[in-house]
Z-matrix of the N, CA and C atoms (Angstrom, degrees):
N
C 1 1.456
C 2 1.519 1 108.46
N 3 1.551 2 113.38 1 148.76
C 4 1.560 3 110.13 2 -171.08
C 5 1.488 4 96.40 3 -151.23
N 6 1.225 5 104.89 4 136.02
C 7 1.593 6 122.45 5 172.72
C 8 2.046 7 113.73 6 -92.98
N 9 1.286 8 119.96 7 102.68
C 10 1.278 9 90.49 8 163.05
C 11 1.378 10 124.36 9 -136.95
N 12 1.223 11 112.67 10 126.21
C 13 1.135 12 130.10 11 -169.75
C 14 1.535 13 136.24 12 -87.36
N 15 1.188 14 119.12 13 133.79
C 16 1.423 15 114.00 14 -167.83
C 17 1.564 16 108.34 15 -142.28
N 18 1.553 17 116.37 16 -175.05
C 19 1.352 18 119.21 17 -174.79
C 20 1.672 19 119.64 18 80.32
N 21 1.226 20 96.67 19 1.07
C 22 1.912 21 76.41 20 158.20
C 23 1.508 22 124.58 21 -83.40
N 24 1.473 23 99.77 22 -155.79
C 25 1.967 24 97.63 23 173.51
C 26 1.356 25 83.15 24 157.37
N 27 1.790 26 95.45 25 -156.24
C 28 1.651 27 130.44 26 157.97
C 29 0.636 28 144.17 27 -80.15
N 30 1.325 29 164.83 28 116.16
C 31 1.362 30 152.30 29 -167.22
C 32 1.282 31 102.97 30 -145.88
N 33 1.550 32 92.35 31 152.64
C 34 1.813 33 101.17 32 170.46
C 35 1.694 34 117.24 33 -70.47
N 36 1.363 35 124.70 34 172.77
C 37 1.261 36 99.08 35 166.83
C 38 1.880 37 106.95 36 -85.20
N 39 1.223 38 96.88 37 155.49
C 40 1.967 39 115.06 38 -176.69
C 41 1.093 40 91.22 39 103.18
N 42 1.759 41 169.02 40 -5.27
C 43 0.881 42 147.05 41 168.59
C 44 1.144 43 140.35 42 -93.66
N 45 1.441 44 126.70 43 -141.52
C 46 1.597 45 84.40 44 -148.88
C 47 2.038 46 83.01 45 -143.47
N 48 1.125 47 120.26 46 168.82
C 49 1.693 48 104.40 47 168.32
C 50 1.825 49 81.40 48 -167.22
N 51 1.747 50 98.94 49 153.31
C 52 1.529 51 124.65 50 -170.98
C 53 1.756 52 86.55 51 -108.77
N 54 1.134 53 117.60 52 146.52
C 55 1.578 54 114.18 53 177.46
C 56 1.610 55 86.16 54 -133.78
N 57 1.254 56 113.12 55 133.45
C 58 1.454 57 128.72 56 149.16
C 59 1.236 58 143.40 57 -102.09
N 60 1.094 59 145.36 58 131.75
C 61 1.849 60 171.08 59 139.76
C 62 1.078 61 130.60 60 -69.16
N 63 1.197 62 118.76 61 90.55
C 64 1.657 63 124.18 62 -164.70
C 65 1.693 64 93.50 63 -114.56
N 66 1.523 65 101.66 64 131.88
C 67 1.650 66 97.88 65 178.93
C 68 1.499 67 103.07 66 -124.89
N 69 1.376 68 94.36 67 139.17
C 70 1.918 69 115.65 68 -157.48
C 71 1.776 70 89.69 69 -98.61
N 72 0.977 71 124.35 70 146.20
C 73 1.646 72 122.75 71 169.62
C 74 1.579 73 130.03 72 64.81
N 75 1.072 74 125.66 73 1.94
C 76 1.433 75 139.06 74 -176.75
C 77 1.469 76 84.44 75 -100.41
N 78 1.755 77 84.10 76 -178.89
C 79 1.580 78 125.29 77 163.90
C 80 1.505 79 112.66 78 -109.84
N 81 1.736 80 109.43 79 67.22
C 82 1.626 81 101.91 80 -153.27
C 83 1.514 82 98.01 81 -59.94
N 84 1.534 83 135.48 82 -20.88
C 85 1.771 84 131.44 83 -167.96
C 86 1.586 85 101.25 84 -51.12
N 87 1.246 86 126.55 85 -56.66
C 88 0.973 87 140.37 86 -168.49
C 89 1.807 88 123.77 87 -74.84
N 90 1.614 89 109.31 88 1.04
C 91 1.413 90 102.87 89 -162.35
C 92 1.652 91 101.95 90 -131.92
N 93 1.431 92 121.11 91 157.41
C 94 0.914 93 122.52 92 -136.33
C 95 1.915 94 87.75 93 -114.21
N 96 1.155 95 134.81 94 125.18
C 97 1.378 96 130.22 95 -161.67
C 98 1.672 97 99.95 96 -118.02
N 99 1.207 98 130.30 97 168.02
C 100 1.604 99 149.07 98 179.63
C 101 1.645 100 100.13 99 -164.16
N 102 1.571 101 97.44 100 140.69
C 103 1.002 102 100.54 101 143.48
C 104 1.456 103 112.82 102 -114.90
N 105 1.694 104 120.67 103 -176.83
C 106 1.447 105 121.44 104 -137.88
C 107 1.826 106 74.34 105 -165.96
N 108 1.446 107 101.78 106 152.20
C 109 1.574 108 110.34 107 161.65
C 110 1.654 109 109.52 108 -156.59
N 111 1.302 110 113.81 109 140.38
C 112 1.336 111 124.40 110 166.34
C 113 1.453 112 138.14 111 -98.95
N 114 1.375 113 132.91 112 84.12
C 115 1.413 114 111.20 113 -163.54
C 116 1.894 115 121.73 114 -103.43
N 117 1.068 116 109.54 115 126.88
C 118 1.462 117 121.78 116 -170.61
C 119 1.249 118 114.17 117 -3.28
N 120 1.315 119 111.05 118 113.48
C 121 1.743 120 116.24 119 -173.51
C 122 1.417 121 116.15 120 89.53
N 123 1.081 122 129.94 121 3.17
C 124 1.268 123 134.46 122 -167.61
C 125 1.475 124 130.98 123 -128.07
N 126 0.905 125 122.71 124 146.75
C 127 1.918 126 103.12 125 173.66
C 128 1.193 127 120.04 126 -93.77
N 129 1.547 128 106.41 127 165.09
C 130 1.435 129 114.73 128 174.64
C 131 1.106 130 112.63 129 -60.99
N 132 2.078 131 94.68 130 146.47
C 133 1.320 132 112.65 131 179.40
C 134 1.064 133 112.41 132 -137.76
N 135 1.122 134 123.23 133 123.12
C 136 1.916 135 128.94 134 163.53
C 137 1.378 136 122.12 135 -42.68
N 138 1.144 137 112.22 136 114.05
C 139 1.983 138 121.40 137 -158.93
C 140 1.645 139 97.53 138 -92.34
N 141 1.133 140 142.29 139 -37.42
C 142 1.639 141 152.16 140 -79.40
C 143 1.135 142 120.49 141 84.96
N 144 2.010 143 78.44 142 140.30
C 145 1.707 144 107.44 143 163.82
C 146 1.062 145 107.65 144 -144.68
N 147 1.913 146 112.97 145 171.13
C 148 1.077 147 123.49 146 -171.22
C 149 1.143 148 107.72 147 -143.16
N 150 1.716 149 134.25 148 137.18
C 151 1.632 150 123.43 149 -178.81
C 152 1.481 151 80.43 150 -101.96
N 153 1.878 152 98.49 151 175.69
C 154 1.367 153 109.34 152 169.88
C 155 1.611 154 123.01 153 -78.64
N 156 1.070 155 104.81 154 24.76
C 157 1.455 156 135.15 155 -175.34
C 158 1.696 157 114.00 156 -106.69
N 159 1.337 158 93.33 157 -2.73
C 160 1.982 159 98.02 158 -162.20
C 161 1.572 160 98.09 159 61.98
N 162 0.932 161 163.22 160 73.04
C 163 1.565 162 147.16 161 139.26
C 164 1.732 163 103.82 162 -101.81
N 165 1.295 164 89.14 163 135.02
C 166 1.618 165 71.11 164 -174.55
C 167 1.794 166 97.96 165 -137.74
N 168 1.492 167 101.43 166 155.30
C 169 1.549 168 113.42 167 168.56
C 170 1.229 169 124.03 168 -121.83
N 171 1.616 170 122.21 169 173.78
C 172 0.929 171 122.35 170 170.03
C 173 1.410 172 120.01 171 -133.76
N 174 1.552 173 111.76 172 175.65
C 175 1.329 174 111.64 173 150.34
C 176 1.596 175 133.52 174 -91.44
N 177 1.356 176 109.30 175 159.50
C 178 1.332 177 97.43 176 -171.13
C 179 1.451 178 119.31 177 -54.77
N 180 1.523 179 125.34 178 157.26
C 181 1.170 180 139.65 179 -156.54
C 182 1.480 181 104.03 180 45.17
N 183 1.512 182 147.92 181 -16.55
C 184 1.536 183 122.60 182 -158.71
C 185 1.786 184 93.17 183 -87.88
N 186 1.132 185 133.65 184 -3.51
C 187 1.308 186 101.68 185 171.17
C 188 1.426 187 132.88 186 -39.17
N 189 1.841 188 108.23 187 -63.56
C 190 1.231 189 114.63 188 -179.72
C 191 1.363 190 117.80 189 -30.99
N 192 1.037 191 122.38 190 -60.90
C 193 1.453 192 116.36 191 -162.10
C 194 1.812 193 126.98 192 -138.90
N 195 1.589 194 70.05 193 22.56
C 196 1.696 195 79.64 194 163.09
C 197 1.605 196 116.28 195 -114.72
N 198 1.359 197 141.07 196 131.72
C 199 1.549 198 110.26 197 156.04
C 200 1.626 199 104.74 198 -133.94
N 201 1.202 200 92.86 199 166.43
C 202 2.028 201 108.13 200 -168.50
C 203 1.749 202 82.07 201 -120.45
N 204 1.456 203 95.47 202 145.09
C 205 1.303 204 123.78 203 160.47
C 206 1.581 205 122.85 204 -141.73
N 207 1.286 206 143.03 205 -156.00
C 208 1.025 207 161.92 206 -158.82
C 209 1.436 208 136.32 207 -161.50
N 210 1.077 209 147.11 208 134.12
C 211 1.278 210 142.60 209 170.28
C 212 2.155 211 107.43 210 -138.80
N 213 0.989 212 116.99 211 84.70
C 214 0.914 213 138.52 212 174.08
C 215 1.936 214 116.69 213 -41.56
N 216 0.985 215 99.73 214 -28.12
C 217 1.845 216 106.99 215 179.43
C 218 1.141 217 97.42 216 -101.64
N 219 1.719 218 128.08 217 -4.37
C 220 1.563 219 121.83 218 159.39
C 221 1.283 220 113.82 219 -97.69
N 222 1.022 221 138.29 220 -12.43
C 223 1.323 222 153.69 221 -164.14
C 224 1.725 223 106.94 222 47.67
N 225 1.256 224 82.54 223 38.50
C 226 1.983 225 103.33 224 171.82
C 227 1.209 226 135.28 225 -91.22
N 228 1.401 227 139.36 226 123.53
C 229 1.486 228 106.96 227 158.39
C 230 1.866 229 98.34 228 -112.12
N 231 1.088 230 99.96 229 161.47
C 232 1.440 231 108.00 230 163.13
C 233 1.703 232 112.83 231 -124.61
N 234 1.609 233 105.56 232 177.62
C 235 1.449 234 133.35 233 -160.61
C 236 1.654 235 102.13 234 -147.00
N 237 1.558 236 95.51 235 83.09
C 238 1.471 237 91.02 236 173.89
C 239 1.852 238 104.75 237 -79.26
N 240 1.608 239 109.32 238 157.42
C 241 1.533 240 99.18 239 -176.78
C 242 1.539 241 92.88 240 -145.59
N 243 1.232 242 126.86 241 132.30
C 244 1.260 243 124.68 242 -176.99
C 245 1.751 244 102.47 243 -140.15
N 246 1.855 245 92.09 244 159.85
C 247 2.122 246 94.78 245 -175.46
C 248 1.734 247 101.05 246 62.33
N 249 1.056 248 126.00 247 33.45
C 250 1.069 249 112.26 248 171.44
C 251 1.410 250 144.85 249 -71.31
N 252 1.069 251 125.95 250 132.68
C 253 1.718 252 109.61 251 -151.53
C 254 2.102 253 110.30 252 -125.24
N 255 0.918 254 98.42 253 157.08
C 256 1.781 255 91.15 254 -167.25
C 257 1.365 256 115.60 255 -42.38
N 258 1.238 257 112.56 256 -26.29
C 259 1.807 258 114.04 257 -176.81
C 260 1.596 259 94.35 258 -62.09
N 261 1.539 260 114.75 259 -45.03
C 262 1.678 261 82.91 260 172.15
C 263 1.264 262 158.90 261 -84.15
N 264 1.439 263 93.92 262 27.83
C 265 1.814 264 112.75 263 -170.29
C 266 1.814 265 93.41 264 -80.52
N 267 1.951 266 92.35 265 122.54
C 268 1.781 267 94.71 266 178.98
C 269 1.507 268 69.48 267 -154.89
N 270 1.673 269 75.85 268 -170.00
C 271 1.428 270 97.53 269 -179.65
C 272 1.963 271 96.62 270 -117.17
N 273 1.727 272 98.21 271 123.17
C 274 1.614 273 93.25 272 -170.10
C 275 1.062 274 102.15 273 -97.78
N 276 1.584 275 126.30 274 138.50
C 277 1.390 276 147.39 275 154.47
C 278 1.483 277 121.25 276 -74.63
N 279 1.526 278 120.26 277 145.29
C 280 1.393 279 128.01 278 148.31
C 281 1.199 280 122.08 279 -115.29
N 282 1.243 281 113.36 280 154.95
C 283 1.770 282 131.62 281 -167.59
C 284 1.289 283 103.10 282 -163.44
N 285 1.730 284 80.43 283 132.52
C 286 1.262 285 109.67 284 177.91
C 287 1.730 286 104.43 285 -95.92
N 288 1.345 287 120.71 286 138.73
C 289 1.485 288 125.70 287 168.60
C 290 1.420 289 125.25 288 -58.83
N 291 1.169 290 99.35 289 -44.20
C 292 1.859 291 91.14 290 -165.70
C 293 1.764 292 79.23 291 -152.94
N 294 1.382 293 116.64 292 130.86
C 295 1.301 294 108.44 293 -40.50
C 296 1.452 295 134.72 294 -49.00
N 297 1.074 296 115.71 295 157.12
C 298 1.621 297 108.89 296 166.05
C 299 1.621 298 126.35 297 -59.07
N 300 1.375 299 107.33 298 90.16
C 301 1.687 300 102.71 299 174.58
C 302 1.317 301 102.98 300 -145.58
N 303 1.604 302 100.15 301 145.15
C 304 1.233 303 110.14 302 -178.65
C 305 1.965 304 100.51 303 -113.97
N 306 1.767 305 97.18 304 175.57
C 307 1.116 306 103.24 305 -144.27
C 308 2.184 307 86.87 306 -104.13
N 309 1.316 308 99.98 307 -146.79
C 310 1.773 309 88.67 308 -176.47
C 311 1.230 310 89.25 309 -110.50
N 312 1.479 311 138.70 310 -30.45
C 313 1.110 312 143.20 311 169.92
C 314 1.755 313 109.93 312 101.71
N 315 1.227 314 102.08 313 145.86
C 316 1.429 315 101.19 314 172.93
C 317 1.432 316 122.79 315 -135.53
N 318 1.545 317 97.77 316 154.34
C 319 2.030 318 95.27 317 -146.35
C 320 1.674 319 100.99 318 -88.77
N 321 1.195 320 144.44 319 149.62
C 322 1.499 321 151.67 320 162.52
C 323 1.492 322 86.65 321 -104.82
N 324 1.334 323 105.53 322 150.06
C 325 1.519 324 143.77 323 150.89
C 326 1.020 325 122.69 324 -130.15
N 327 1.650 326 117.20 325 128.65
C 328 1.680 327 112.72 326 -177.55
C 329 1.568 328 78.67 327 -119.20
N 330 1.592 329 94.05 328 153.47
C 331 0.984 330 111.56 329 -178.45
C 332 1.879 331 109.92 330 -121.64
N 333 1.436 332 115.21 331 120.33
C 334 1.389 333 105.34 332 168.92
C 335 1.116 334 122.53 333 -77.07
């Protein structure tokens, strides 16, 4: 099973970036995905999730202006992120639930 992930970069702060998760070898219909981000000095944090049900969670504060979705005939989920502001420059992860695998992750930078 393989996670790969794309859609980070630079951004100014207020803008906006689509993050993608494409899972290679699973049964992504059936599995329950998060993304997760780490930023320098800090620990991991749970950004969003998604069951194969669409139910989705968050972490604190990422409601506002984060949301995760799915597309199932892509074997995708994405992480739309909008208003984004320097506190959220990390490096974002995907994970898959069952099995447990994570992805290599890809870094956002906002820039003020």
């Amino acid at each position: 099973v393989q996670l790969v992930e794309s859609g980070g970069g630079l951004v100014q702060e207020g803008g906006s970036l689509r993050l993608s998760c494409t899972v290679i070898g699973a049964h992504f219909n059936i599995n329950t995905m998060a993304w997760y981000r780490q930023a320098p000095g800090k620990h991991l944090r749970m950004v969003a999730s998604i069951t194969h049900y669409n139910t989705t969670a968050y972490g604190e504060s990422m409601k506002d202006r984060f949301t995760i979705n799915r597309d199932n005939a892509k074997n995708t989920a994405y992480l739309q992120m909008k208003n984004l502001k320097p506190d959220d420059t990390a490096m974002y992860l995907c994970r898959n639930y069952s099995p447990n695998i994570w992805g290599q992750g890809t870094q956002v930078t906002v820039d003020s």
